[in-house]
MARKE-345376 format. One line per 2 residues: for each residue x, y, z of C-alpha. Coordinates in Angstrom, 2 decimals. Layout:
% MARKE-345376
X,Y,Z | ...
% end
This chain:
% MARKE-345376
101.45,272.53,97.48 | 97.81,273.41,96.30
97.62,270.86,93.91 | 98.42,267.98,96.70
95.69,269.49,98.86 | 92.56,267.69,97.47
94.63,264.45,97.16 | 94.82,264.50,100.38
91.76,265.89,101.68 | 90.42,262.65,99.36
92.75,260.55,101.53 | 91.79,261.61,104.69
88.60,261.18,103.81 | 88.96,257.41,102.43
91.31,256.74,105.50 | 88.37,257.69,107.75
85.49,255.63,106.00 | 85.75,252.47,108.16
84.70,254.79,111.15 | 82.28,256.18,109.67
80.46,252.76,108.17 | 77.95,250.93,110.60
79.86,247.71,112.71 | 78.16,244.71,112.01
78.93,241.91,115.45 | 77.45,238.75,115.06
76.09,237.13,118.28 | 75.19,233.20,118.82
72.91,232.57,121.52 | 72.58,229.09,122.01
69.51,227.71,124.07 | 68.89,224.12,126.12
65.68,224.13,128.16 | 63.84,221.60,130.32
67.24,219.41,131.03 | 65.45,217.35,133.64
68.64,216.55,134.79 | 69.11,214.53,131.27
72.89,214.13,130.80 | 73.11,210.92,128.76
71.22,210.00,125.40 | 69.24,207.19,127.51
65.48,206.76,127.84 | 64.97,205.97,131.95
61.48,205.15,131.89 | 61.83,202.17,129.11
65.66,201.41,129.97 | 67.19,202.17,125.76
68.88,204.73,123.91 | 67.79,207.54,123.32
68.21,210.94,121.08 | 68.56,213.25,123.95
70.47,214.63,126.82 | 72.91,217.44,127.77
75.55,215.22,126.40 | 75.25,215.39,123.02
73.94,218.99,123.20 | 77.83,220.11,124.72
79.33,218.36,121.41 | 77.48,221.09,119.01
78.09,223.53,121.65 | 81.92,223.17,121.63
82.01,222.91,117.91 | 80.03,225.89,117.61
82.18,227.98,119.75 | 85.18,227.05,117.42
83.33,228.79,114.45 | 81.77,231.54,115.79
83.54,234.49,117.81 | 80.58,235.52,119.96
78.56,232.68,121.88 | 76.00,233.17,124.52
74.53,230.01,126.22 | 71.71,230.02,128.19
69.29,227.32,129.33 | 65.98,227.89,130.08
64.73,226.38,133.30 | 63.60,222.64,134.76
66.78,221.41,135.19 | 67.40,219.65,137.96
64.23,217.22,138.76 | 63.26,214.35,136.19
65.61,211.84,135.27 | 65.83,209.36,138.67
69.31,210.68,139.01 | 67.60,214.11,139.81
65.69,212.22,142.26 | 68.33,210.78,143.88
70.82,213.74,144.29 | 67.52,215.98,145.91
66.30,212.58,148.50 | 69.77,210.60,148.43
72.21,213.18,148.07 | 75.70,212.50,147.20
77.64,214.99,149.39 | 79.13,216.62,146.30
77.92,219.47,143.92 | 75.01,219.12,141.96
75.86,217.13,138.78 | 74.04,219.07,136.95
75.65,222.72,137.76 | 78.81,220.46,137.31
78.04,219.67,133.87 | 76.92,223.26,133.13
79.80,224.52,134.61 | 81.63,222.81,131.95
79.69,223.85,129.29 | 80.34,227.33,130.28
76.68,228.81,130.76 | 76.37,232.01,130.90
72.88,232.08,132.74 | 69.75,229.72,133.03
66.12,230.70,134.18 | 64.33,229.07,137.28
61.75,226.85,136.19 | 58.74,225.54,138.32
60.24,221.99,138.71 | 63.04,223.50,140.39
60.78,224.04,143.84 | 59.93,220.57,143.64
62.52,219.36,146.25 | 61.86,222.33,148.43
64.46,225.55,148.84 | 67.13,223.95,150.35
67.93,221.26,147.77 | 67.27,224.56,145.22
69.38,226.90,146.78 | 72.34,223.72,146.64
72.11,223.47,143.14 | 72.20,227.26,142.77
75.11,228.07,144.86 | 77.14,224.92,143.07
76.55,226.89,139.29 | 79.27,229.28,138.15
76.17,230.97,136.15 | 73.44,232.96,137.47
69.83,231.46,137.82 | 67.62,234.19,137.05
64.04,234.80,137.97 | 62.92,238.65,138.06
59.30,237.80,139.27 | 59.73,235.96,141.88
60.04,237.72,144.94 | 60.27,237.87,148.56
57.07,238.19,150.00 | 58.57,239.87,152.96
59.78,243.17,151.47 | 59.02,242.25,147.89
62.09,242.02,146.95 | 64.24,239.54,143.98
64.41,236.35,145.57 | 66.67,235.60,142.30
69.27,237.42,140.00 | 67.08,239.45,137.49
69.37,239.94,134.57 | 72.66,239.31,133.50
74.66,241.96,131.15 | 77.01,240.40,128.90
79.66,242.10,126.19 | 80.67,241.00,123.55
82.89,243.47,121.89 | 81.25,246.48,121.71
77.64,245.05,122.17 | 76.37,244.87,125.22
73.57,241.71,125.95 | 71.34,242.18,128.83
69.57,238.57,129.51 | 66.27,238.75,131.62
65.25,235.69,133.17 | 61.59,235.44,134.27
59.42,232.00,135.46 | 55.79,231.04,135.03
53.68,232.59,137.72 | 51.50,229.92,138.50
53.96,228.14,140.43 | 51.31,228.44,143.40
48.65,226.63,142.02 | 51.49,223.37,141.79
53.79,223.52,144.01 | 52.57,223.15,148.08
53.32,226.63,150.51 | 56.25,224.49,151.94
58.11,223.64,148.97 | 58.06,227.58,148.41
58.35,229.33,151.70 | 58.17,233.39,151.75
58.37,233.42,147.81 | 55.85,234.98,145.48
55.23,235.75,141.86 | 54.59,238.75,139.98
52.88,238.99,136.61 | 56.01,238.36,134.25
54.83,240.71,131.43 | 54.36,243.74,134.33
57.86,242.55,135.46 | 59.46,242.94,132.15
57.39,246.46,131.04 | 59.63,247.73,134.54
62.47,246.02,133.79 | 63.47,245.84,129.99
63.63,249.74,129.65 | 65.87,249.06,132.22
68.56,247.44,130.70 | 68.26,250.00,127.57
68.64,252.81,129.59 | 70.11,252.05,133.18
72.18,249.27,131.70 | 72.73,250.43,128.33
72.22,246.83,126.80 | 72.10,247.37,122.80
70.46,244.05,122.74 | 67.60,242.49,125.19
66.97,238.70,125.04 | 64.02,237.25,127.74
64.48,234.00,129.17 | 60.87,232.75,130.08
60.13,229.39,131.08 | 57.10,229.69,130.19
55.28,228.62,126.57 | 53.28,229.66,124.14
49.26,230.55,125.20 | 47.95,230.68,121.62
48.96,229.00,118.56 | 51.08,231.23,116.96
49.73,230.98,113.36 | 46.13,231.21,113.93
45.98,233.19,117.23 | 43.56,230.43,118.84
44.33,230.27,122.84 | 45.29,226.71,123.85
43.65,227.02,127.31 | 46.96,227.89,129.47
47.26,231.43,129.79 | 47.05,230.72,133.98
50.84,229.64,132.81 | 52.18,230.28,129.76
52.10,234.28,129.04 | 54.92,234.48,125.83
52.37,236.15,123.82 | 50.93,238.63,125.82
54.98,239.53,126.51 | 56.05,239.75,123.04
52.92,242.00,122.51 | 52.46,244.13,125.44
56.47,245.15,126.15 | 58.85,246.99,123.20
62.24,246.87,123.39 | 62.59,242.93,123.02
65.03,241.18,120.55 | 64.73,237.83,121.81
62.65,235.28,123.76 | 63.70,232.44,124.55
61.16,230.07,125.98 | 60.76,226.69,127.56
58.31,225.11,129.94 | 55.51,223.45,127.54
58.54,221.06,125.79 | 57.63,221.94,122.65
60.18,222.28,119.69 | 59.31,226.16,118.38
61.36,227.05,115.49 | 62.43,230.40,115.44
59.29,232.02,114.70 | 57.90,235.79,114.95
55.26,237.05,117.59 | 54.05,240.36,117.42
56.90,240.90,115.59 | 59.54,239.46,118.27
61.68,236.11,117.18 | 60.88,233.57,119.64
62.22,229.94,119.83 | 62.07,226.92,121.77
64.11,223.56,122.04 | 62.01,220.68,123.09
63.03,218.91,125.99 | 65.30,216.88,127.47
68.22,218.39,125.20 | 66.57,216.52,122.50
67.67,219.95,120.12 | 70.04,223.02,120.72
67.69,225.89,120.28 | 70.72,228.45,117.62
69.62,231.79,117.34 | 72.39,234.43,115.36
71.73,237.73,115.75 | 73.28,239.89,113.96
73.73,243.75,115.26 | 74.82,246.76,113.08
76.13,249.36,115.39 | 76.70,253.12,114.17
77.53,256.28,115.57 | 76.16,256.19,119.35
73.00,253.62,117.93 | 73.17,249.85,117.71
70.45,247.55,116.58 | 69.47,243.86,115.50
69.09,243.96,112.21 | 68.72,240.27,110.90
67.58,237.24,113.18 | 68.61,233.43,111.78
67.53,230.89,114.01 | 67.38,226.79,113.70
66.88,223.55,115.95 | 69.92,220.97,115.97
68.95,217.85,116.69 | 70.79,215.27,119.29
70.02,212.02,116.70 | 72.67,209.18,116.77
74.89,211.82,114.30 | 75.82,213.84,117.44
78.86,212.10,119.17 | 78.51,212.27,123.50
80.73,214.43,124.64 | 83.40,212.71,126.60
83.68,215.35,129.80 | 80.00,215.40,130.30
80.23,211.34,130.20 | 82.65,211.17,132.83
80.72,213.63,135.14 | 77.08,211.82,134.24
78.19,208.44,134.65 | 78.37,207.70,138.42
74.88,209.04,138.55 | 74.04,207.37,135.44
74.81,203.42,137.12 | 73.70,204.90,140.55
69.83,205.26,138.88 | 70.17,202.32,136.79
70.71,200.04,139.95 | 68.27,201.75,141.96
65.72,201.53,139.03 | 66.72,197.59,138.03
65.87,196.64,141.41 | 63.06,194.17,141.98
60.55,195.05,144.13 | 57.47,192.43,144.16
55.89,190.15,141.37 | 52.65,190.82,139.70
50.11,187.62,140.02 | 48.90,188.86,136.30
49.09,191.77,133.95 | 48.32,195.22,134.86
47.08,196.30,131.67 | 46.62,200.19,131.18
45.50,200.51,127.89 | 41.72,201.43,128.95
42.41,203.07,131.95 | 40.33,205.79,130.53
37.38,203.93,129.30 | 37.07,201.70,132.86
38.48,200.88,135.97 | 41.94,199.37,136.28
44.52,197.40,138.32 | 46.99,200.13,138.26
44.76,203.16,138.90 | 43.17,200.75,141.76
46.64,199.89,142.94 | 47.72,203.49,143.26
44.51,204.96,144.89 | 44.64,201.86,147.33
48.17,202.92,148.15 | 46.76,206.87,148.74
44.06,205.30,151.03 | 46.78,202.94,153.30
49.08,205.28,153.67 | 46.56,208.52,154.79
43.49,206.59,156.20 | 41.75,208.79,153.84
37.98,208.30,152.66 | 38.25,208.91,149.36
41.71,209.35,147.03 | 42.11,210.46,143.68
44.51,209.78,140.54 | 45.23,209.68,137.00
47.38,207.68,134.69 | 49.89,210.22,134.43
51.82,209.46,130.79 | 50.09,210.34,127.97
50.23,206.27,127.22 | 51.22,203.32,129.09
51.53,199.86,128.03 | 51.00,198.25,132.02
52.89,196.04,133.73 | 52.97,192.48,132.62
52.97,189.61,134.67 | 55.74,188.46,136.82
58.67,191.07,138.20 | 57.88,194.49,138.67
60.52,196.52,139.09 | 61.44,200.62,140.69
61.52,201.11,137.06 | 57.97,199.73,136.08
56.81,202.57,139.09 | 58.78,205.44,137.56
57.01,204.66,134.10 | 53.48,205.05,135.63
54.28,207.74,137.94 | 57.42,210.04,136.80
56.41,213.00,138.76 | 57.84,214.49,142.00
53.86,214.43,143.66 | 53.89,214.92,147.13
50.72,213.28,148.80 | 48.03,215.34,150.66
44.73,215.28,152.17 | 42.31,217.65,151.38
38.45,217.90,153.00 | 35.35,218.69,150.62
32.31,218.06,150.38 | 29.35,216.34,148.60
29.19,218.97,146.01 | 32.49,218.89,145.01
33.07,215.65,144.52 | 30.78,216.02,142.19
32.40,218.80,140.66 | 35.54,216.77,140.55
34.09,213.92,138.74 | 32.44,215.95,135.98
35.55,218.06,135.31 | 37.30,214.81,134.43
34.64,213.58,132.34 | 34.48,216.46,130.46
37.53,214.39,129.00 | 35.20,213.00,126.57
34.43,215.16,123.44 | 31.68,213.64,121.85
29.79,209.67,121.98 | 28.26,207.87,118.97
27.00,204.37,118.41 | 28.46,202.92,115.30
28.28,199.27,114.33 | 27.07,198.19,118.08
29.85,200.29,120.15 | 30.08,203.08,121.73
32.47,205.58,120.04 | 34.07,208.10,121.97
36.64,210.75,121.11 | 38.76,213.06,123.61
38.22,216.66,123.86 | 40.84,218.54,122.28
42.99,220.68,124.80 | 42.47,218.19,127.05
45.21,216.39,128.58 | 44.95,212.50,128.86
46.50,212.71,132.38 | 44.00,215.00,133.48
41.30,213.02,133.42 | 41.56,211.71,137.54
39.52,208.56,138.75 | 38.10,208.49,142.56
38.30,205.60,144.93 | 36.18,204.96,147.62
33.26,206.06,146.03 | 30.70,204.01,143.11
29.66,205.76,139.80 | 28.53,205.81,136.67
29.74,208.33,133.32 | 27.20,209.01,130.76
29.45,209.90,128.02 | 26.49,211.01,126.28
25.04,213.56,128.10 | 26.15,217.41,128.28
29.02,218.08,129.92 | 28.33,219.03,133.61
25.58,216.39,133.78 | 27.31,213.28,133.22
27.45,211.69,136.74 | 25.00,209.67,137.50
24.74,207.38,140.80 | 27.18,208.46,142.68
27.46,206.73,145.73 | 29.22,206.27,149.32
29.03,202.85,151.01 | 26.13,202.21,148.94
24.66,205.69,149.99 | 23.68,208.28,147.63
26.02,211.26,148.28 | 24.56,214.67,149.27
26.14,217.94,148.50 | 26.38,218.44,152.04
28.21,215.01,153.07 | 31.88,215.64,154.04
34.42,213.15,152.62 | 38.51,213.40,153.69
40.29,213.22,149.92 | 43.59,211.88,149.19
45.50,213.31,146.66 | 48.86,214.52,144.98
50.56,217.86,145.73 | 50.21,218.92,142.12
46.26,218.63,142.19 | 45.90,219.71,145.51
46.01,223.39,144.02 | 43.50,222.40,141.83
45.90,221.80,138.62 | 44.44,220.94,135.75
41.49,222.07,135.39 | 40.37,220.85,138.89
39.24,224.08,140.57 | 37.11,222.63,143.34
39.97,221.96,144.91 | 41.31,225.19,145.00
41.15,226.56,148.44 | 40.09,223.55,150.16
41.26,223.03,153.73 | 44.14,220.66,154.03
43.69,218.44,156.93 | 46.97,216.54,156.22
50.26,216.99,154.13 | 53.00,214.33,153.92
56.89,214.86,152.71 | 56.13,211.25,151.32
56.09,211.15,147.14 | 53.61,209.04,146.00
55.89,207.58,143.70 | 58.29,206.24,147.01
54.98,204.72,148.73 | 54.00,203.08,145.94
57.80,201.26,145.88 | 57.36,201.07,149.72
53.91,199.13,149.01 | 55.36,197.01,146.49
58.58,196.02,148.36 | 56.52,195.01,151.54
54.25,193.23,149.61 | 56.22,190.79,147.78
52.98,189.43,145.55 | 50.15,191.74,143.77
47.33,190.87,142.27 | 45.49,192.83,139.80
42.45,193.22,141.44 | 39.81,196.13,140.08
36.64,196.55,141.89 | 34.98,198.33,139.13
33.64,201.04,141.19 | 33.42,203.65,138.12
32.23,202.67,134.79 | 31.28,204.70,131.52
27.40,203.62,130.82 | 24.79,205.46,129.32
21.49,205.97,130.45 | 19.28,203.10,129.70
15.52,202.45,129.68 | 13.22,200.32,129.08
11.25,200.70,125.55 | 7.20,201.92,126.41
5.05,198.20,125.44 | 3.61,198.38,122.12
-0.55,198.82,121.69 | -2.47,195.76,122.90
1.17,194.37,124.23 | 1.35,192.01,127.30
0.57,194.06,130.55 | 3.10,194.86,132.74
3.97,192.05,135.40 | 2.24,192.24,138.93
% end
């Protein structure tokens, strides 16, 4: 009897190792952000294929979920404005749900974030798309201004077998200084890294989440290799989360369509996917759970592409295509023919057709003095001669802009026009031209042109003092003169780097895009011409040279 007593103490004891050794659960989050209501691999704007869309993303998504036991999808925010089928279901809507929570639903989401284009349509056609999702659209920091309260979901806990995954969603602040006060009615946002510090402890205690993943849409505000800012910390605050708030395993971000590879801040893996579903942001953590602990101990992370490899998935097909041929009529049709090209190639060097065109349209349709605009994609090829298109409109203005009218005066006009010619870097003569080169940071669709008003950039001179002649009706403008500017929603809040327009007093605001006046303009008109009245040019200052000794006197 003694003799079997250490045999089986040695059993026991054997028997009783697997409890005693640490779990190990692998978990596969999965991560689409900036959708823009992309379903299909198909490039709108130039009417071709293309290596994108929620389509090809669901075919890695379902093959992933046959290899791996513990999947979490989430998508990260802008997902129902972009594509012109977005535009249609928000101003044209077809009775049914939301395509795109259709297509999610699907898929199976577990949660998505609410981005800033999602206000872009106003609440109503928001809170539609919301209530037609099967998934939670989280957003802990914006609140109710009455009360203060979540005007969102703020998390979502999720288990997977014995690991429980609390998913925080939280939303660039600076939805204010883009979106107008009627687009966002009784909402308000609070600083997202303040949110989280209240809310991730949260979810470790409260919630008892063994494993916290953030999902921001918002980007990266300094380069995450050399630490230099990139000039948008107003909206992109990743960095100050991952350093300011422990207790993070995960961000997932979105918002700035870059493709991030999973990457560590601060010590925190953070990842991005692009846009348009262009790559399937794969993160596997892996989390070793003991006795009463449990922690991520290894992060893996990689960015699948949508190429031409990536068959479409044939349920998201059938629910895309309706909306698919409804966009591609309404964009094929024909609205007027162009006299002559519209070339846009030097729309930043001098006055153009289409920047003329558009701030004419601005001026008819408000009665405005002045009006303001930019070519909006980062390049443009301009319309040729002959048909033009709803297409051809979309390509040179692809944003939901709402059109306003703001009053200033003399002094910030002029503020206005040196901010955007701050777009130029640096000027040097070389071979007989003028050479110019951008300013780094700078956005090419931030550089705005005014109508109504005549003058001249000196590329050459410092920045602030490059304006010269700047005139109204022929009349040199005083700081105190009082001009009636229209302009798009977005710049309105003085976006962009255009903050003497913050705070100035709307006089009028119109439900009109400027995109849909423009098409209105076009369709009424039948025949354009590209006419430019070259009312802004780049010129340096010029003199003449003092007469050389014992010269020819001066004319009397």
């Amino acid at each position: 009897m003694s003799s079997r007593r250490p045999f089986l103490l040695f059993l026991a004891f054997v028997l009783a190792l697997p409890a005693l050794a640490a779990e190990r659960v692998t978990i596969t989050v999965l991560q689409t952000s900036d959708l823009h209501a992309n379903l299909l691999p198909w490039n709108y704007a130039r009417g071709e294929a293309a290596d994108w869309g929620l389509a090809r993303v669901a075919t890695r998504v379902r093959e992933i979920r046959k290899s791996s036991k513990h999947v979490l999808l989430l998508d990260g925010g802008d997902t129902i404005q972009g594509a012109p089928a977005g535009w249609l279901e928000a101003r044209r809507p077809t009775g049914g749900p939301h395509f795109m929570a259709v297509a999610m639903n699907a898929l199976r989401y577990d949660a998505m974030a609410v981005g800033n284009h999602e206000f872009n349509f106003g609440l109503e056609v928001l809170r539609r798309a919301q209530k037609d999702s099967s998934f939670p659209w989280l957003s802990a920091n914006t609140r109710n201004a009455a009360g203060g309260g979540p005007a969102f979901p703020e998390y979502v806990v999720k288990t997977f077998g014995r690991v429980r995954v609390g998913v925080l969603g939280l939303t660039t602040p600076n939805i204010p200084g883009w979106e107008p006060e009627a687009n966002r009615p009784g909402l308000e946002w609070e600083n997202p890294v303040e949110t989280a510090a209240r809310l991730v402890p949260l979810l470790r205690q409260k919630e008892r989440c063994d494993v916290v993943v953030v999902l921001f849409h918002s980007g990266l505000e300094v380069d995450p290799d050399t630490g230099e800012a990139n000039g948008t910390d107003y909206e992109n605050h990743v960095v100050r989360l991952a350093k300011a708030v422990p207790g993070i395993d995960l961000i997932l971000t979105g918002h700035s369509h870059r493709r991030v590879p999973l990457t560590r801040v601060h010590g925190v893996p953070v990842t991005q996917p692009g846009r348009w579903g262009e790559v399937l942001a794969r993160v596997d953590l892996v989390v070793e759970r003991g006795k009463g602990t449990a922690r991520v101990v290894e992060a893996r992370g990689e960015l699948l592409p949508s190429d031409e490899s990536v068959a479409v998935d044939p349920e998201v097909a059938t629910i895309a295509r309706p909306h698919h041929e409804r966009a591609l009529a309404y964009l094929g049709e024909p609205i007027a023919a162009a006299t002559g090209p519209f070339p846009a190639d030097r729309a930043r060097l001098e006055d153009s057709a289409l920047l003329d065109l558009i701030n004419e349209t601005q001026l008819a349709a408000t009665g405005a003095q002045l009006s303001m605009t930019s070519l909006l994609p980062f390049r443009h090829d301009g319309w040729k001669e002959g048909p033009v298109t709803v297409r051809d409109v979309y390509s040179v203005y692809p944003f939901e802009n709402q059109l306003v009218v703001v009053e200033i005066d003399g002094a910030r006009l002029r503020e206005i026009l040196e901010h955007a010619a701050t777009f130029y870097e640096s000027a040097e003569w070389k071979d007989g031209r003028l050479l110019l080169t951008p300013r780094a940071g700078m956005r090419p669709y931030n550089f705005d042109v005014v109508q109504g008003a005549s003058y001249r950039i000196d590329p050459t001179a410092p920045a602030g003092r490059r304006v010269r002649d700047l005139r109204y009706r022929g009349r040199e403008v005083k700081d105190t003169d009082v001009f009636t500017l229209a302009v798009n929603s977005y710049r309105a809040q003085g976006s962009g780097g255009y903050a003497a327009l913050r705070g100035a007093r709307v006089v009028r605001a119109y439900n009109d895009e400027v995109r849909e006046l423009l098409v209105e303009r076009l369709r009424n008109a039948r025949t354009i011409d590209p006419v430019t009245d070259r009312n802004w040019v780049l010129a340096p200052e010029t003199t003449w040279a003092p007469p050389a000794a014992g010269g020819a006197p001066a004319p009397r």
